[in-house]
N, C-alpha and C positions, 0 to 999 in steps of 0.2 A: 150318662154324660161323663165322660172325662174328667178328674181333676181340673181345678183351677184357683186364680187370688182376685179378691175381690177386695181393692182397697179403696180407701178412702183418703185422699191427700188433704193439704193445707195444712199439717200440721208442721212445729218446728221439733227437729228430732233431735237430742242430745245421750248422751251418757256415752260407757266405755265399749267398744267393740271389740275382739281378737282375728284376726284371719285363719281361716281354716291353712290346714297344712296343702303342700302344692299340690294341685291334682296335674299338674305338668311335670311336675316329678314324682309324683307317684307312682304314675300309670309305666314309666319306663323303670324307675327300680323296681317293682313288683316283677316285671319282665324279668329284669335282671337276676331276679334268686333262681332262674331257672338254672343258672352256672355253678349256684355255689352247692358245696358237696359238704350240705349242712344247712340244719334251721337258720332260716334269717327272722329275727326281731322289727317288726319297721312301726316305730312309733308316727304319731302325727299325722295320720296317714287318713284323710278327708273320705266320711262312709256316705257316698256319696255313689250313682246309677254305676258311672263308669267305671269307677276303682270296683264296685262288685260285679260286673260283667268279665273282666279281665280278670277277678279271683276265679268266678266260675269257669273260664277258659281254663286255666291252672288245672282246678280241682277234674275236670272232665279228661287232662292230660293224666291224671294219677297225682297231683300233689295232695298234701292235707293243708287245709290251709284254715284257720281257728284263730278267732276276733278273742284275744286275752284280756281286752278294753274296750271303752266304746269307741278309740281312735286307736288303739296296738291289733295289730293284726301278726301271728307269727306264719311261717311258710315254710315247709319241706318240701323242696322238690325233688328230693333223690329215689321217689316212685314215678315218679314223670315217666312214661312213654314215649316212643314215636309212633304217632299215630295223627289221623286228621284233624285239623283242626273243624271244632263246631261250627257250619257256617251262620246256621240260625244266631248263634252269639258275637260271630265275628262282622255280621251285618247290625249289629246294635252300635259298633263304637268306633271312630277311627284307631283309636290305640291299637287294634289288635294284631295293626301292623310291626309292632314292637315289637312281637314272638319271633319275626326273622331272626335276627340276629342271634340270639341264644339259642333258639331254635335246629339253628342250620349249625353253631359252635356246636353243640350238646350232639348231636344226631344225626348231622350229615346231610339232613334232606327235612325241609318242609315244605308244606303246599298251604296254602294262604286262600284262603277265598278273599273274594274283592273286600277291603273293609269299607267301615259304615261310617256314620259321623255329621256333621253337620255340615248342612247345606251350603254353603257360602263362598261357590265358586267351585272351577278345575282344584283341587287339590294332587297332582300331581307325585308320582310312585316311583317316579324314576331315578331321581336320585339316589334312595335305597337300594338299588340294583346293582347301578351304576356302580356305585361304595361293595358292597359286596363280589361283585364280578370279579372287581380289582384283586380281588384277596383269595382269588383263584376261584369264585362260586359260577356255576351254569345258571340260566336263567331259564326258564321257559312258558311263555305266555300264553293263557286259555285261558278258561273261564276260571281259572284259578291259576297261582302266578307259583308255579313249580319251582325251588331254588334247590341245586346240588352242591357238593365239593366233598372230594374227597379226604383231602385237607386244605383245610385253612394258611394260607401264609402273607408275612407279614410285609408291606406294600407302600410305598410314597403314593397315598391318594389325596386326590385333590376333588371337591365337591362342586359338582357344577352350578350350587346355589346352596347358600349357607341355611338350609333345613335342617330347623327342630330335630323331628325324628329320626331324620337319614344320619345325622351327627349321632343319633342315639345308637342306632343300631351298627351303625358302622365301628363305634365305642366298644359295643357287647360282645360282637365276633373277632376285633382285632384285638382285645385282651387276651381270648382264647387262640389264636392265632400263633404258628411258629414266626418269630423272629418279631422285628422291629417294625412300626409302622406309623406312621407319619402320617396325621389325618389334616388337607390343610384345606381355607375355606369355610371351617366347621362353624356353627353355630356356637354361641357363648353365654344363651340365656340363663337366668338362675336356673330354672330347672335343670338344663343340661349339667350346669357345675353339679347338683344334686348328683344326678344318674353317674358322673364323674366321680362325685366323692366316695358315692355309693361301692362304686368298685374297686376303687382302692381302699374303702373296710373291710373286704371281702377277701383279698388279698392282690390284688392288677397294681402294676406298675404306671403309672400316667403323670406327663408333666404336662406342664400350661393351661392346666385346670384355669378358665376363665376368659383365655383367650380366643383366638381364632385360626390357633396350630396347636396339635396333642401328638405329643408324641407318648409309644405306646410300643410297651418291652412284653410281648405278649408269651403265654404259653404257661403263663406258672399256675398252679393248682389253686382254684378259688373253697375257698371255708368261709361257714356259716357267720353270721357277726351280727349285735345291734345295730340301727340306725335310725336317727329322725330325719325325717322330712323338713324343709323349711319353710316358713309363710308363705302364703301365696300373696304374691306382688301384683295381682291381677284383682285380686281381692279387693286387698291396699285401695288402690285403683278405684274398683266401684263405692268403696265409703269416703274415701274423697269425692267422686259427685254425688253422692247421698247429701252427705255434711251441702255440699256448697248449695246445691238447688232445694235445698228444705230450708236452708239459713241456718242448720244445725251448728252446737258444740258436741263434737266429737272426736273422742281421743283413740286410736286405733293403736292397741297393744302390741308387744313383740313382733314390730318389722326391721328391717333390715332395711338400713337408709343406704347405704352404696346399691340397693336393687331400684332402687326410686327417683336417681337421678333426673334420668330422661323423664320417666312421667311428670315429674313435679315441676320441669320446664314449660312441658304443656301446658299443663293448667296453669301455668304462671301466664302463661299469655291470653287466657284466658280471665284473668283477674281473683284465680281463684289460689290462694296460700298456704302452708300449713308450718309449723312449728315443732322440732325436737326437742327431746329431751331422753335422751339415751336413748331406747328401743321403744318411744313412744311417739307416734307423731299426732298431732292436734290441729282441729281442724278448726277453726276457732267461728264463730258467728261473727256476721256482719262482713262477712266478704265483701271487696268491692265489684268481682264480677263485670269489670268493665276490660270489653279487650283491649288490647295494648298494640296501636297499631306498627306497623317497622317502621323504619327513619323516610321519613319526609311524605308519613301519612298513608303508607301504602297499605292494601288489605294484606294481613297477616295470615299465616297456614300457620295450622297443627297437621303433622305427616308424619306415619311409622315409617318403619325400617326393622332389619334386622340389629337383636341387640349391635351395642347398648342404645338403640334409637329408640324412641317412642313407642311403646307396644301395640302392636298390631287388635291385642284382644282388648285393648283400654278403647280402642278407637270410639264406640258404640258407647259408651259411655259419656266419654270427652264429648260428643256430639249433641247429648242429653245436654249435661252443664251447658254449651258454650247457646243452647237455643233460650236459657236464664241468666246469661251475659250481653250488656250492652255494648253494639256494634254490629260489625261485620266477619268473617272468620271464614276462609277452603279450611275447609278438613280433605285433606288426601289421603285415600286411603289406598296403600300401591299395592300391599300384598294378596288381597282376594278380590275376584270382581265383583261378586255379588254380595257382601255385607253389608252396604248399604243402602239395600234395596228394603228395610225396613222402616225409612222414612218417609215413606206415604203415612202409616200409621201415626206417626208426630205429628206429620201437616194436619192430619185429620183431627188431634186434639188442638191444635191451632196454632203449632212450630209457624214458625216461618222460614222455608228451607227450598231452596232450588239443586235439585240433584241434576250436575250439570251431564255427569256420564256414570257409570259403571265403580267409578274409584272417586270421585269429584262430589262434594256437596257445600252451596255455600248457603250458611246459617246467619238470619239476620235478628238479633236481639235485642232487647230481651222480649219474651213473645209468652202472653197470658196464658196456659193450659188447660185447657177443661177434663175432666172425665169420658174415656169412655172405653168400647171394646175390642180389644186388639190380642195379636195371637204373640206368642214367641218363636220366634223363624230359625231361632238358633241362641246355645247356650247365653252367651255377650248382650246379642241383642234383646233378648229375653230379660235380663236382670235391665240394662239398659230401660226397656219398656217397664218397670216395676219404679226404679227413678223415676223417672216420667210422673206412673200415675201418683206416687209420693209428693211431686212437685205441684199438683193440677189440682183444680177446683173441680170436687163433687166425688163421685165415684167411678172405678175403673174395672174392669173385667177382665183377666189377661188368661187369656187359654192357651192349652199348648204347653201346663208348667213341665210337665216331663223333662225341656228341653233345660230347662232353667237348674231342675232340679238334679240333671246329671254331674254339674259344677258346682254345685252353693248347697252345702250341706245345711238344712235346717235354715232356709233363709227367712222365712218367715216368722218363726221362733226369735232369730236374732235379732229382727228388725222389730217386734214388738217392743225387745225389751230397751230400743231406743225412741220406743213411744208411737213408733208407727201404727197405723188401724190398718192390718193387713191379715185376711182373713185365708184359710186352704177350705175349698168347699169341693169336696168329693160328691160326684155325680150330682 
């Protein structure tokens, strides 16, 4: 029998947490050392399914790639290869489409097998193309998605949807790229700024780090260099509804409050608070938990967007919280269709929730929990369903952790030591 957690909720969970390092900017600077002509250092770096899937990618290309910590991981890839990519490996992770870009700079030419990843709707490839075409690449679509160029040059691109990864990749080839290139439309998530800053310690020229225009002086010679990662904001995120729906005090270490704006709006309308103090935010017991309707009484949304709007991967969480909050509440959720197609298994502990369409569920609170057995359908909603059984009377069964465990390093470990009864039972 597969792995699984087998917890026991009701309890109130307190003490200090830290958020692993991003695994959204991870997974794209680990790509990125494929450019630099020299060891890269990456601290903070979350050991975690995905980040070792995408090492193994590396290492199968010719890099060395040696864990110097339990979180430093160093990387040479000036033995890298051209050659195919594994697909057996590259069907484990959606990242493995982040090899484009350095890939097709470094070599001229990759071929991509279709990547893998989590369930939760069309995830869409095209804009990656698109962004690379511009920059003079061929494209060629089969059972694996062929990209050429015999150089790279530098291009006014515009993105026909401000995607994470296309923003990644189009970043990694236009630094290597002759001339200037103007990337607009991009994407501006923390991680991206990461995979941004990332190359400019390498040595890439890039202005607007942050924004949603990069302009980008490409062609100069990248070398090896440290770097850390920085918190995951998405982390942040699920120990804010840990804290709120257990009734927890919980102080969550070394975040970054300009990355948390938007979510902490959310939750505000949700009733649920937190408190800084430097690089600490706390989540204090006794939430009110009561949602906050708009002016003159109307039912309130929580809805993502691309940054800086409400994160798309908090959603699944926020959705936990807001079914342990008094009132009413849409959650829209615009950017996948099928994410929240995991709350049948809520209803089934005793949510009260009408999933009106595809993107639409409205959550009527506060609604008692009980225990019991349900799978994880994907990374989010997985942790999401662990919330849950934290929250809920009796015991819960969450199969399927593989998914859970490709994002949350050691979640079970950490959650104990905020007093949760949460058990890993292999076979």
């Amino acid at each position: 029998m597969p792995p699984r957690f087998v917890v026991t909720g009701g309890r109130t969970l307190s003490g200090t947490i830290r958020p692993a390092g991003n695994k959204n900017a991870a997974l794209p600077v680990i790509a990125a050392s494929l450019l630099a002509d020299g060891p890269v250092v990456l601290e903070n770096i979350p050991r975690i399914r995905d980040v070792e899937t995408l090492l193994e990618l590396l290492a199968d290309l010719g890099a060395t790639v040696e864990w110097s910590a339990a979180n430093t991981v160093t990387i040479d890839t000036r033995g890298a290869k051209a050659k195919a990519l594994n697909p057996a490996l590259c069907t484990r992770i959606r990242a493995s489409i982040l090899l484009a870009g350095p890939l097709l700079a470094r070599f001229g030419k990759v071929v991509l097998p279709p990547p893998g990843g989590d369930v939760i709707g069309r995830r869409r490839v095209d804009t990656h193309f698109l962004a690379l075409e511009q920059l003079g690449a061929v494209v060629t679509v089969g059972d694996s998605y062929t990209i050429e160029a015999r150089q790279l040059v530098g291009a006014d691109v515009f993105l026909d949807e401000p995607s994470v990864t296309a923003t990644e990749n189009a970043l990694m080839a236009a630094v290597m790229a002759t001339g200037r290139t103007v990337l607009r439309n991009a994407a501006s998530e923390p991680h991206v700024q990461d995979t941004a800053r990332f190359l400019v310690a390498i040595g890439a020229d890039i202005d607007g780090i942050g924004s949603n225009t990069y302009i980008i002086n490409g062609g100069r010679t990248l070398h090896g260099a440290s770097y850390a990662i920085g918190p995951d904001h998405i982390e942040v995120g699920s120990f804010i509804g840990l804290a709120a729906v257990t009734n927890g005090d919980i102080t969550i270490e070394q975040v970054r409050p300009d990355d948390l704006r938007s979510m902490l709006l959310g939750f505000d309308r949700l009733g649920i608070r937190g408190q800084f103090d430097g690089d600490r935010l706390t989540i204090p017991s006794g939430q009110e938990r009561r949602v906050r309707p708009d002016l003159g009484g109307h039912v309130p949304k929580v809805e993502d967007g691309p940054w800086p709007a409400f994160p798309a991967d908090v959603m699944s969480i926020a959705l936990v919280a807001a079914t342990q909050c008094d009132g009413i509440v849409l959650m829209h959720e615009k950017m996948f269709e099928s994410r929240l197609f995991f709350v049948d298994k809520l209803i089934g502990m005793g949510a009260r929730i009408v999933l009106c369409d595809p993107h639409r569920a409205v959550i009527s609170g506060a609604s008692r929990l009980h225990g019991g057995r349900v799978e994880s359908p994907d990374i989010r909603a997985g942790m999401a369903m662990v919330i849950a059984a934290l929250a809920a009377d009796g015991t819960s069964e969450i199969n399927n952790i593989g998914q859970i465990e490709r994002g949350y390093e050691r979640i079970d470990d950490r959650l104990r030591a905020l007093g949760a009864q949460i058990e890993r039972v292999d076979g």
